[in-house]
C-alpha atoms as one frame of an Amber mdcrd trajectory, in Angstrom:
protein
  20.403  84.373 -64.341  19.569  84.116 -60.818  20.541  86.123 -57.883  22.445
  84.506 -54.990  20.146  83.605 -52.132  20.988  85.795 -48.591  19.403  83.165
 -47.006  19.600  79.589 -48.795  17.316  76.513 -47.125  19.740  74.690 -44.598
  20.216  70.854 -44.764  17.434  68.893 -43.713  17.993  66.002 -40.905  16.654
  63.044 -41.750  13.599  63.198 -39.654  12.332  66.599 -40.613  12.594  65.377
 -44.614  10.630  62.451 -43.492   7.935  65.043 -41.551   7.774  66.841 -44.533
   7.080  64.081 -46.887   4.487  62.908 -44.689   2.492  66.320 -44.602   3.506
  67.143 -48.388   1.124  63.839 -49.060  -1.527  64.796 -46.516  -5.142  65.028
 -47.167  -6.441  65.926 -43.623  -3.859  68.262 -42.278  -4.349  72.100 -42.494
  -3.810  73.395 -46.536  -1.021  75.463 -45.643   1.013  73.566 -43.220   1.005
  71.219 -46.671   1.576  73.853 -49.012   4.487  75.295 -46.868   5.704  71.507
 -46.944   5.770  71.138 -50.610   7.516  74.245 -50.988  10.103  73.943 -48.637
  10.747  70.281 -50.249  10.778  72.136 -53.793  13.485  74.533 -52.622  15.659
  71.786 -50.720  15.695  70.232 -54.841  17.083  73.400 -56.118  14.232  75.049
 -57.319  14.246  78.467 -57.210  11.954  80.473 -54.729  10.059  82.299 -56.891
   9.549  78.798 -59.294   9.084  77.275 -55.307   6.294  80.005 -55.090   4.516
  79.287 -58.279   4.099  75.704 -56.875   2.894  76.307 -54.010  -0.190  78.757
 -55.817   1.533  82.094 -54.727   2.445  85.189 -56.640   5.424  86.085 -54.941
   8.832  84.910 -53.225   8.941  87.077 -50.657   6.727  84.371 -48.832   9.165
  81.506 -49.866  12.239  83.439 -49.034  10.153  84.271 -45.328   9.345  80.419
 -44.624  12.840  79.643 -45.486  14.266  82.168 -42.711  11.709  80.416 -40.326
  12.439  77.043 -40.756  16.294  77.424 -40.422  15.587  79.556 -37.401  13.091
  76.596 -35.814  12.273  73.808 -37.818   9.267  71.807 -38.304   7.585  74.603
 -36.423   8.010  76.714 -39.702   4.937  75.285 -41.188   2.490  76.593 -38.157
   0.756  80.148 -38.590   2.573  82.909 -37.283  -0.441  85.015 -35.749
């Protein structure tokens, strides 16, 4: 059984799903702006962050449940490195 997410993946507007199709498919943009695509699209089907994180190559959710906070907090800008 699964826990309850603190912080589930808003609602997508129509444009951002549309962005993140785009760059799911992409074979020239960076690897993880992609890979932070798919799994944001993964989560928004109901898959489960840590099933979202297998995906997406990773070992952990942590990561997934991270990019999550960051995209509700800013959007599209969610999928650019945080250095």
């Amino acid at each position: 059984m699964s826990r309850r997410r603190k912080n589930p993946l808003r609602s997508f507007e129509e444009s951002e799903k549309v962005e993140l199709e785009k760059i799911s498919r992409s074979h020239t943009d960076h690897s993880i702006r992609v890979e932070r695509a798919k799994v944001l699209l993964a989560v928004s089907q109901g898959m489960l962050y840590a099933e979202a994180a297998r995906v997406a190559g990773r070992k952990s959710s942590q990561g997934v449940s991270n990019l999550v906070h960051r995209f509700n907090e800013r959007g599209l800008e969610a999928l650019d490195s945080i250095h």
